[in-house]
C-alpha positions in Angstrom: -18.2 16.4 43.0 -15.2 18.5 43.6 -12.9 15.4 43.0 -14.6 15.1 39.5 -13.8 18.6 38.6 -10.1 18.2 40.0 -9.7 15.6 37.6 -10.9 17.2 34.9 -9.0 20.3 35.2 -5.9 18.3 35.8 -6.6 16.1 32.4 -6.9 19.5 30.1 -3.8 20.9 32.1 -2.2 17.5 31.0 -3.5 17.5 27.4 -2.9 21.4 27.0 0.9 20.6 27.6 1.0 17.8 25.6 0.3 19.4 22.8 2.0 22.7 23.4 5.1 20.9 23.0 4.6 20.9 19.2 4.8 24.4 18.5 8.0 24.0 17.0 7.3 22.1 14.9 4.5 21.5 12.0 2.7 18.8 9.9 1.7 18.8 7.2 -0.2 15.7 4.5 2.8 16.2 2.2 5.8 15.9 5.1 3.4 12.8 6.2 3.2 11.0 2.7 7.6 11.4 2.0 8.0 10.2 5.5 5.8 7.2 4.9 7.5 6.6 1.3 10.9 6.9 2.8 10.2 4.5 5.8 7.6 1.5 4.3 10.3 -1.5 4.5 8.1 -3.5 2.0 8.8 0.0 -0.5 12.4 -0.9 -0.7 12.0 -4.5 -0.7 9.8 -3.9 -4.0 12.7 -1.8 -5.2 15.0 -4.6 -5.1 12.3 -7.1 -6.5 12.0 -4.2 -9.5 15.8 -4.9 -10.1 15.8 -8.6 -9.7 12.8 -8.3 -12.6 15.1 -6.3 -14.8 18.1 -8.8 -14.4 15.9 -11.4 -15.7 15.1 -9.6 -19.1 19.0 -9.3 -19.5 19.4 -12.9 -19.1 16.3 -13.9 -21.4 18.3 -11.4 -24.0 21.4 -13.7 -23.8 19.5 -16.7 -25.0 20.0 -15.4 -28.4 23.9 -15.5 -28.3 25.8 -18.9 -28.8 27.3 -20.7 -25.9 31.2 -21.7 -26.4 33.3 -23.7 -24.4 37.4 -24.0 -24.6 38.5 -27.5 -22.8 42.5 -27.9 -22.3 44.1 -30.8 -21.3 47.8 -31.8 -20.5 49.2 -35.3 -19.5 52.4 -37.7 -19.7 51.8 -41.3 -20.8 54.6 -43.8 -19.7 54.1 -47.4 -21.8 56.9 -50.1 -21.2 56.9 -53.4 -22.8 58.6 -56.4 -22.6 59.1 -58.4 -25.6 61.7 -61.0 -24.2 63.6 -61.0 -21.2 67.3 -59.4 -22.9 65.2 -56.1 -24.0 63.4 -53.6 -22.7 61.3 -50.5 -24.1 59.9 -47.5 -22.7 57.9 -44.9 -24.4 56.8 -41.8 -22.9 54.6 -39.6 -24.7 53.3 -36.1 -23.2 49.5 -35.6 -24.7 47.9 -32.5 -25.4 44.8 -31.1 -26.5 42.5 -28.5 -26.9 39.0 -28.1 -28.3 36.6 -25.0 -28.7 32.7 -25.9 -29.1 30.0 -23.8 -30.1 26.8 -24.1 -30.3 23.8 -22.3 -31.3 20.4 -23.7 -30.3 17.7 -22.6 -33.0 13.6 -22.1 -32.3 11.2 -20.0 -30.7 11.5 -21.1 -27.1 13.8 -17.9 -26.7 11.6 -15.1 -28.4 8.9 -16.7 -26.2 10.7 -16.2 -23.1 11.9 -13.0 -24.0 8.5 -11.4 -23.9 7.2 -13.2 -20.8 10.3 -11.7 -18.7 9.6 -8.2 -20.1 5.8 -9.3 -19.1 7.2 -9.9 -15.6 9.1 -6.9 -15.5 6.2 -4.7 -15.9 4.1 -7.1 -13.8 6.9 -6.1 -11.0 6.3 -1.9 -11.5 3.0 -2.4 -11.5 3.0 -4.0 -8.3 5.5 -1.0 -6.8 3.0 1.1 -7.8 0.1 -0.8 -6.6 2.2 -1.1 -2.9 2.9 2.3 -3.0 -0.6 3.5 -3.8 -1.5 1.5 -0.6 1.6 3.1 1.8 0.4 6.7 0.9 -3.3 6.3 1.1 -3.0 4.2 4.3 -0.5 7.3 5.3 -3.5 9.8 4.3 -6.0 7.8 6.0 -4.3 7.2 9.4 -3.3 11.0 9.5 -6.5 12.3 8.8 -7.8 10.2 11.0 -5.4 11.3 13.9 -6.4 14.7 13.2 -10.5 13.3 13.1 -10.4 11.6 16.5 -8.4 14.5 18.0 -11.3 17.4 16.9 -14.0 14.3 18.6 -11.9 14.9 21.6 -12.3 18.6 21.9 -15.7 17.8 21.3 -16.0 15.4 24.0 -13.7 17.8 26.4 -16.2 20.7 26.0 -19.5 18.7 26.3 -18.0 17.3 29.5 -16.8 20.9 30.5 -20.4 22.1 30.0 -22.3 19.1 32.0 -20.4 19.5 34.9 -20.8 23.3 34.5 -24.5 22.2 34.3 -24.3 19.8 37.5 -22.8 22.0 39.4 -25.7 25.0 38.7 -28.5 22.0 39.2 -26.8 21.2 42.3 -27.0 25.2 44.0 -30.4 25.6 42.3 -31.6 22.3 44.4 -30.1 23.7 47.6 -32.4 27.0 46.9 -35.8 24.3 46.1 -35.8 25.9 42.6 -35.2 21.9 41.0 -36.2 18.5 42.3 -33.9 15.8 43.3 -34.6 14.1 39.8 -33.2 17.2 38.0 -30.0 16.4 40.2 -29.8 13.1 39.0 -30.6 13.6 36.0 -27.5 15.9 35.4 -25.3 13.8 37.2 -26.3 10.8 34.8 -25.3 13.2 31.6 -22.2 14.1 33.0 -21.1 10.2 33.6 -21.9 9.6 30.0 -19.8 12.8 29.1 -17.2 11.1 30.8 -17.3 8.2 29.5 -16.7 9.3 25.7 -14.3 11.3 26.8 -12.4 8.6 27.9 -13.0 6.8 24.8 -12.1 9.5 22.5 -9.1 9.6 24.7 -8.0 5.9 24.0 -9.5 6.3 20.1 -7.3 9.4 20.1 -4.1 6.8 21.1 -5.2 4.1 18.6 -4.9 7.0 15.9 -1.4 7.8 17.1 -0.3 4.1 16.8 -1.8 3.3 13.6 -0.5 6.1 12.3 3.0 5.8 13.6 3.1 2.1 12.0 2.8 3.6 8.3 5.3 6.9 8.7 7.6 5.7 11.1 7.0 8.6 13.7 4.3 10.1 16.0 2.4 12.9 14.4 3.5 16.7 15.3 0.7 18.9 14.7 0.3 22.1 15.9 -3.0 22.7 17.9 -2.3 25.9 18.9 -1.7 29.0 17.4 2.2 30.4 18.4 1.4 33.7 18.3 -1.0 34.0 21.2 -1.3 30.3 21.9 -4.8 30.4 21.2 -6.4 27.1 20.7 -6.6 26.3 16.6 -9.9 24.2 16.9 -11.5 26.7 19.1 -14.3 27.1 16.8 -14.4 23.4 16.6 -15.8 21.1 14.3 -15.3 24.4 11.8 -11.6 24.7 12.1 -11.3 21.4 10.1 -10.7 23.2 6.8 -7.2 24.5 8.8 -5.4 20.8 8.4 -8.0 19.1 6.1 -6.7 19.6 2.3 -9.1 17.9 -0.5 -7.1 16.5 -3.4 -7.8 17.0 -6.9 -10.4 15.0 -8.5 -11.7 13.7 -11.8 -14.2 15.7 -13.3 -16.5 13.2 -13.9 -18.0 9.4 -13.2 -17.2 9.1 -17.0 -13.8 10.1 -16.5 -12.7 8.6 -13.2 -14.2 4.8 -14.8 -11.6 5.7 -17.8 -9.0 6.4 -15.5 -9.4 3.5 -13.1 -9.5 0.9 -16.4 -6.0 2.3 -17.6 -4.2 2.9 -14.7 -5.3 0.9 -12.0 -2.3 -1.2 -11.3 -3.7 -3.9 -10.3 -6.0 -4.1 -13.3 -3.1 -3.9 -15.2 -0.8 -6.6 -13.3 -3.5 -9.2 -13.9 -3.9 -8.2 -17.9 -0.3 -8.8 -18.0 -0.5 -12.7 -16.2 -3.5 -13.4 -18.4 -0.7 -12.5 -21.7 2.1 -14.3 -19.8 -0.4 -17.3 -19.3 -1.4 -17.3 -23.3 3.1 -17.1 -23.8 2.8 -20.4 -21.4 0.3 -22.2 -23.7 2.1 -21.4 -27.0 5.8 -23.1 -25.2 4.3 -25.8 -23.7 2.7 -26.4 -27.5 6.6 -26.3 -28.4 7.3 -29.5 -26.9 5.5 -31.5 -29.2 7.9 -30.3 -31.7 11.1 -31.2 -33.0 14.0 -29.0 -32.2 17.1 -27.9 -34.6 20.6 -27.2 -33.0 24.1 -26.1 -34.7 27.6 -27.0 -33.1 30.6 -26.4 -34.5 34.1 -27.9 -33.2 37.7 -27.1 -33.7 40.4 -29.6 -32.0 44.2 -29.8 -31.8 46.2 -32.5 -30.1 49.8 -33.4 -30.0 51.7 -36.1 -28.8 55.1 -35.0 -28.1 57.8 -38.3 -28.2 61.0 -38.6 -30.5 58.7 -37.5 -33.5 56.1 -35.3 -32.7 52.6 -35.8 -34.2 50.1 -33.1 -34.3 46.5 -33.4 -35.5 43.8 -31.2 -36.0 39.9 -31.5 -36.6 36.6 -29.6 -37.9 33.3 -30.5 -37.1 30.2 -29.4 -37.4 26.7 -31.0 -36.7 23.3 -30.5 -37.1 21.1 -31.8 -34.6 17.2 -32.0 -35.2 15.0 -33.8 -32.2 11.8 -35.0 -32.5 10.3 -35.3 -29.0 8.5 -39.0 -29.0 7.5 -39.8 -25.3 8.2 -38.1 -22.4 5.8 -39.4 -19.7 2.7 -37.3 -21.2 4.1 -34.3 -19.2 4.2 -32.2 -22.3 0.5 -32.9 -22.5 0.0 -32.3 -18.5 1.6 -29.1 -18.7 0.0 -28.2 -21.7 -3.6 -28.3 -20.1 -2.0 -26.9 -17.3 -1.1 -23.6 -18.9 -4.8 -23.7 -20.7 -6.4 -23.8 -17.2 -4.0 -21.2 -15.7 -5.0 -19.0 -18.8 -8.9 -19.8 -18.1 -8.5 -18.5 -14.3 -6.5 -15.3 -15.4 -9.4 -14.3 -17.5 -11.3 -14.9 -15.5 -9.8 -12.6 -12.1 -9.6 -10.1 -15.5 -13.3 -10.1 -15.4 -14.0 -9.8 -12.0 -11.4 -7.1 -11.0 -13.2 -5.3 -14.1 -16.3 -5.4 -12.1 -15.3 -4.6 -8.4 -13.4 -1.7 -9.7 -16.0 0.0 -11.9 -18.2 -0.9 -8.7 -15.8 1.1 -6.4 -15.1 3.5 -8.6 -19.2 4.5 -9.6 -20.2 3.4 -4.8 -17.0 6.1 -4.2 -18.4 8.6 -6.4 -21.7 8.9 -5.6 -20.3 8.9 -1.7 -18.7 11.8 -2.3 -21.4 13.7 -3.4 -23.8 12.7 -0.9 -20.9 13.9 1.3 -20.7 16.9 0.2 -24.0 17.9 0.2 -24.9 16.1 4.1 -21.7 18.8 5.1 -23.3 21.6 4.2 -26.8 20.3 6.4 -24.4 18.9 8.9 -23.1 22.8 9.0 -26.7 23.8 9.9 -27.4 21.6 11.8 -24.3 22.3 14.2 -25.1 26.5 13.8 -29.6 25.2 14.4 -28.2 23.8 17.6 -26.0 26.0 19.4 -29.1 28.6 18.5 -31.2 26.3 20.3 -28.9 25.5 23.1 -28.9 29.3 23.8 -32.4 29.9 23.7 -33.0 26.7 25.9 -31.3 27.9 28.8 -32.3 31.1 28.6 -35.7 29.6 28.5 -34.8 27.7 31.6 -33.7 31.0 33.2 -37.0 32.4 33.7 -38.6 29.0 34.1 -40.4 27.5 30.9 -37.5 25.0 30.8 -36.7 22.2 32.8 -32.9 20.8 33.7 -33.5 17.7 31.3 -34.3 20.3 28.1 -30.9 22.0 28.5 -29.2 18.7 28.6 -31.2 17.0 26.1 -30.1 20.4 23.9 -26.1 20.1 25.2 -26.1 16.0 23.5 -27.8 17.3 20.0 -25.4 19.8 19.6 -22.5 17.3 20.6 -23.9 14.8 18.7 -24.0 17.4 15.4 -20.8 18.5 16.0 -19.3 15.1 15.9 -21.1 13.7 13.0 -19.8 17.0 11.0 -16.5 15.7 11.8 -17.2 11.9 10.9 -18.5 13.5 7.4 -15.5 15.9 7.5 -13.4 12.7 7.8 -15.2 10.5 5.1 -15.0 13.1 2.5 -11.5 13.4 2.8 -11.0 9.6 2.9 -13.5 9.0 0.1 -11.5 11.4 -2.5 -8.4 9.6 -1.6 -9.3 5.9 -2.5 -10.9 7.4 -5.8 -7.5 8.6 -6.4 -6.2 5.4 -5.6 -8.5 3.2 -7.6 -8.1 5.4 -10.4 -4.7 4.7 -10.2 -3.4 8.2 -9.2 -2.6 7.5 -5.4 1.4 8.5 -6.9 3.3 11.9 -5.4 3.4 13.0 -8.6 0.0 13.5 -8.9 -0.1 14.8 -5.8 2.7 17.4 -6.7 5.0 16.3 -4.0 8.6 15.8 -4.5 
């Protein structure tokens, strides 16, 4: 038995230390969210998609300017000839030309084009802000959830303190014949169990750290302790939760968040723009089964430079008009091809319509059930340490056996941590409103 307590007083010398090394420093959900924004690789690599999106607008916009091409040439030309065998003649000519083409390509192809790369464009911000939205909430989440599974380890700390406070007295009280050997047992089989999730709030406690560190970039630095007095901040614990915990703002309403969520919703919106993008597909692919109308103009100059020089010049202009006969039927194929690829974007319209006004009306109605199970949850915590008292004062003068008290000690521990756990889901619940109604952003937040 002493080699339990030994251990235990060496893990909260160990964990005391730990987290007295953070004094100088605090954290806060708005330091956590621009550290996460600032380190997310896959932010910047959106950034760069955003620009690669913008440089394809500029080149649709160029469609609508001619194309000209300048061609120079330079040469010699040698001829000799042989008309009998007391002559000879020789000719050398140095050829040179140059001609300047433009065209101008006529229809609709380029308007067409010109609208689905703007689509794209805004199909590419929407999608930054639909991976951003995800960085900060998973930010929020995993930090809130550091700070959850910490407050289940106090809890688990103190319950464990308490058992083998318990165990200990069970233990001199057998020695005197005032409990029975069960009693003793009975104690010491608490206590294991108190061990136990202390151990695994221990290891949750690290999972929190990691998960958390793979968003931001960086191990969380709260301050647990007060640096005045270096009294404990969660001494009051599960209570002390309001300390870090920070609700955001919400929408006034069910009404209002559904409004929100079906205009801003970024993924909502990316897939509105595919389904117009996919309707821009059908009406070019319908462009190929008609004829197309072209303008070139071209200006050339040559000259031949022998004894007499001859210059030439020419104008031309031409009018070309195609009518597309056969080409293999894949003007047809890639017709129905744009129609079914129209049909499927309406259709993931439809049913990311539904699963968000599902999430967004389920989230909702959590919230308030939260809310209200907090304040029983409260009770129940302040119902159970009454209890707890009056138990062992009970067992003092003998009305109560060993197995009440520790039947009392798990309630209260078992209240304390589901306040927490509600604590937690509240928190989380009000954030993925925010991010389904689209406002997951920092400025919305107010954080710059």
């Amino acid at each position: 038995m002493m080699l339990v307590k030994l251990k235990f007083i060496m893990f909260l010398i160990f964990v005391n230390f730990s987290y007295f090394s953070n004094l100088l420093s605090s954290e806060s959900l708005e330091n956590v969210l621009i550290d996460a924004f600032n380190y997310y690789p896959d932010i910047k690599k959106s950034k760069f998609d955003l620009k690669a999106s913008r440089a394809d607008v500029s080149i649709s916009k160029t469609d609508f300017l001619p194309s000209i091409d300048l061609t120079l040439s330079q040469g010699r030309k040698i001829s000799k000839s042989n008309p009998d065998t007391s002559s000879y003649n020789y000719t050398n000519l140095n050829p040179s030309s140059l001609d300047l083409e433009l065209s101008q390509p006529l229809g609709a192809t380029k308007y067409l084009n010109l609208k689905s790369a703007k689509n794209n464009f805004l199909v590419s911000e929407f999608k930054d802000k639909s991976l951003v939205q995800e960085v900060l909430y998973k930010a929020t989440k995993n930090y809130y959830n550091f700070l959850k599974e910490r407050f289940l380890l106090d809890v688990a700390i103190k319950n464990e303190k308490n058992l083998i406070q318990k165990f200990d007295a069970t233990e001199k009280r057998f020695s005197f014949k005032d409990v029975t050997k069960t009693d003793v047992f009975q104690a010491k089989a608490r206590l294991a169990e108190a061990t136990s999730k202390r151990l695994e709030a221990e290891n949750n406690l690290e999972i929190a750290r990691s998960d958390f560190k793979s968003v931001v970039g960086r191990d969380p630095k709260i301050i647990w302790y007060d640096t005045k007095d270096n009294k404990k901040i969660t001494g009051s614990n599960p209570k002390d939760w309001s300390k870090f915990a920070k609700m955001p703002k919400l929408p006034n309403s069910l009404d209002n968040s559904l409004a929100l969520a079906l205009k801003n919703n970024p993924e909502l919106n990316q897939i509105k723009l595919e389904l117009e993008n996919s309707k821009i597909n059908i009406k070019k692919n319908g462009l190929n089964f008609l004829p197309e109308f072209s303008i070139t103009g071209t200006y050339g100059k040559s000259l031949e430079s022998t004894r007499a020089i001859n210059r030439k010049e020419t104008y031309e202009i031409t009018a070309d008009f195609t009518v597309p006969i056969f080409n293999k039927g894949h003007n047809i194929y890639n017709l129905n091809k744009s129609r079914n690829q129209a049909s499927s974007s309406s259709n993931s319209l439809k049913t990311k319509e539904i699963n968000l006004i599902h999430d967004v009306k389920s989230t909702w109605n959590k919230i308030q059930s939260l809310i209200s199970s907090i304040e029983s949850l409260k009770i129940s915590v302040e119902s159970n340490l009454v209890a707890l008292d009056g138990v062992s004062k009970e067992a003092g003068v003998g009305t109560r056996t060993t197995l009440n008290i520790l039947d009392a000690e798990k309630e209260l521990t078992e209240a304390e941590a589901n306040l927490v756990n509600a604590q937690f889901n509240l928190i989380d619940s009000s954030y993925k409103l925010l991010k389904s109604c689209g406002l997951m952003n920092l400025n919305y937040l107010e954080i710059k």
